[in-house]
N, C-alpha and C positions, 0 to 999 in steps of 0.2 A: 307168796307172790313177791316178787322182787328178790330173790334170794339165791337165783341158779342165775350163773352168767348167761349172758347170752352169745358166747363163743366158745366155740370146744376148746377144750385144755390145750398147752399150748406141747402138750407129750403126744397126741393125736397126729403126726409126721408122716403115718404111713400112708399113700392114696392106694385107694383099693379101686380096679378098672373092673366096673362087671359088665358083658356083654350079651347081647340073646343071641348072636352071629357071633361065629369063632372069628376071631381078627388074629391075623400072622403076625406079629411084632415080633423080633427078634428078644430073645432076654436081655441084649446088652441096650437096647435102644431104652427096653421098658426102665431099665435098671438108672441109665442114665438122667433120663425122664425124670424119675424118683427123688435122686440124690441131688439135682440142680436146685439151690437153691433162690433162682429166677422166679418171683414172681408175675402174675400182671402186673399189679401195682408199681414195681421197680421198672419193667419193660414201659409202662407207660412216662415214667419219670424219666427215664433216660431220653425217651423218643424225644417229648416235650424239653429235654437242657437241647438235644441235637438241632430240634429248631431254632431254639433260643439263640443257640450260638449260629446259624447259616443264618439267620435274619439279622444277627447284630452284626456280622461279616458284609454281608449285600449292604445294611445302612451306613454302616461306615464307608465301603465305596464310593457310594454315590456319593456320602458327603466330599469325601477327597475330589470324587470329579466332577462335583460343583464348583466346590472352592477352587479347584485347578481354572477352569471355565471361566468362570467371575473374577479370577485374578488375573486371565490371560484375557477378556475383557475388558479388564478396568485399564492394564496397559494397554492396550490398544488406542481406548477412547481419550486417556491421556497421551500417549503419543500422537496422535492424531492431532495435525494444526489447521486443520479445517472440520467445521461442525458437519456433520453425518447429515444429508438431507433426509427430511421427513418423506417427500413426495417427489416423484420426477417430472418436471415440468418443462423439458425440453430444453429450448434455447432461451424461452425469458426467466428459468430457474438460472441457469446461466448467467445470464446479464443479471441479475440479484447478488448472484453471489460477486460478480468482479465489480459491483455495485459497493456489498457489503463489505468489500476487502479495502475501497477507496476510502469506505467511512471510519476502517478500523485506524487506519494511517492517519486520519486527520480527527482526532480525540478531540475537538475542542466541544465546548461548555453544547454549543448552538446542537451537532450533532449528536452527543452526548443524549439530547433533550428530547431530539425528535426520534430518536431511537425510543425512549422510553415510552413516550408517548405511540408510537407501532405498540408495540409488546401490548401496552393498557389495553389497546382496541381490540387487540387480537383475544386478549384475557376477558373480556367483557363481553365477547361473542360467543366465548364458554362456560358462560356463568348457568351451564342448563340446572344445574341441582336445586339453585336460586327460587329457575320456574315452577317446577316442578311441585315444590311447595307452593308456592302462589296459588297454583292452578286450580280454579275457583270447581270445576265440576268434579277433580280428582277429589279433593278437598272431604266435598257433597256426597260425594259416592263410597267415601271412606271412613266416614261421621257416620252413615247409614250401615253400614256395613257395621261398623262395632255399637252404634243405640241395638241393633238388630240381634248379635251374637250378646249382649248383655241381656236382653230380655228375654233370650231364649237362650238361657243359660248352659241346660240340659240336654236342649236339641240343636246345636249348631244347624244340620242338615235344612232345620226352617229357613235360614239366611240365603239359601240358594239363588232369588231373584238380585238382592240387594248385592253379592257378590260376583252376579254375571256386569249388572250396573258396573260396577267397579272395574270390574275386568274393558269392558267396552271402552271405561273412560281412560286407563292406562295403556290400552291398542290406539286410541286417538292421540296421545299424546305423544307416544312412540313414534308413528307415521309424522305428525310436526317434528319431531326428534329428527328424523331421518332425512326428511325430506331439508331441514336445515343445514343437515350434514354434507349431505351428498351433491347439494345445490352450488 
C-alpha cells in the first residue's frame, strides 16, 4: 500500500483511440494529434494569461478615460468664474446670482459675516444623519431587532416580526426624509 504511483510512468506517450464505430480520421490528423504536445492543462493556462491580459488592457482604459475626464473636469470647474448652479430657479436664481456678484465685490468684514451665517443655516438644515440617530422609534426598533437576533442566536428567521418593526420605522423616516427634501 503506498508503494505504486499513482500516475502512469512518464514513458507511457503513446494515446491509444479505441473505437466500437469505425471513425475516418485521416493518418496525418491522428498522427498530428499524437505528436502535439498541447495539453488541457497548458490550453487552459494559456486561455486564462489571454484573459488576464484583455482585462488588464480594458482596466487600464478606463483608468486613462477616467483620468482624461476628471482632468478635463477639474479644468473646467477651475476655469469657470462663476459657480455651476445646483438647481434652475428661473429669474429669482438669477437675481441671487447678480445679487451674489455685488457681495463678491464688496468683501467687507459685515458681508463677509452674513454670508457665513447663509451657508450655517443652509448646513443645519442638512444635518439629517444627526436625526437619524436621534430617532427615538428607529433607535427602539433596532435594540429589538439585535436583544432578538442575540437570543436567537442559531435561528435568525425568529426575528422576523421585530425586523418588519424596524423596516416600518426606517419607511417612516424616509417619507419625513423626503417630504423635507422635496418641500
Amino acid at each position: 500500500m503506498g508503494q505504486g504511483s499513482s500516475k502512469p510512468a512518464p514513458s507511457a506517450t503513446q494515446h491509444v483511440f479505441t473505437s466500437e464505430t469505425p471513425v475516418r480520421f485521416s493518418q496525418d490528423l491522428i498522427d498530428a494529434l499524437q505528436a502535439s504536445p498541447e495539453t488541457d492543462s497548458t490550453r487552459t493556462k494559456d486561455f486564462e494569461l489571454l484573459i488576464q491580459n484583455r482585462v488588464h488592457a480594458e482596466l487600464s482604459r478606463l483608468s486613462e478615460s477616467t483620468s482624461s475626464s476628471l482632468a478635463a473636469l477639474e479644468e473646467q470647474i477651475s476655469s469657470s468664474p462663476e459657480p455651476i448652479p445646483q438647481s434652475g430657479g428661473g429669474a429669482d436664481h438669477a437675481a441671487r446670482l447678480k445679487a451674489e456678484k455685488g457681495e463678491l465685490q464688496d468683501l467687507g468684514r459685515e458681508s463677509v459675516q452674513r454670508e457665513i451665517e447663509r451657508l450655517k443655516k443652509n448646513l443645519g438644515r442638512r444635518k439629517v444623519r444627526e436625526e437619524v440617530v436621534r430617532d427615538e422609534g428607529v433607535e427602539n426598533a433596532r435594540g429589538k431587532v439585535l436583544a432578538c437576533l442575540r437570543t436567537n442566536d442559531r435561528k435568525p428567521l425568529n426575528c422576523y416580526e421585530e425586523v418588519e418593526a424596524f423596516r416600518r420605522e426606517v419607511a417612516r423616516l424616509e417619507k419625513v426624509f423626503l417630504g423635507r427634501v422635496l418641500d
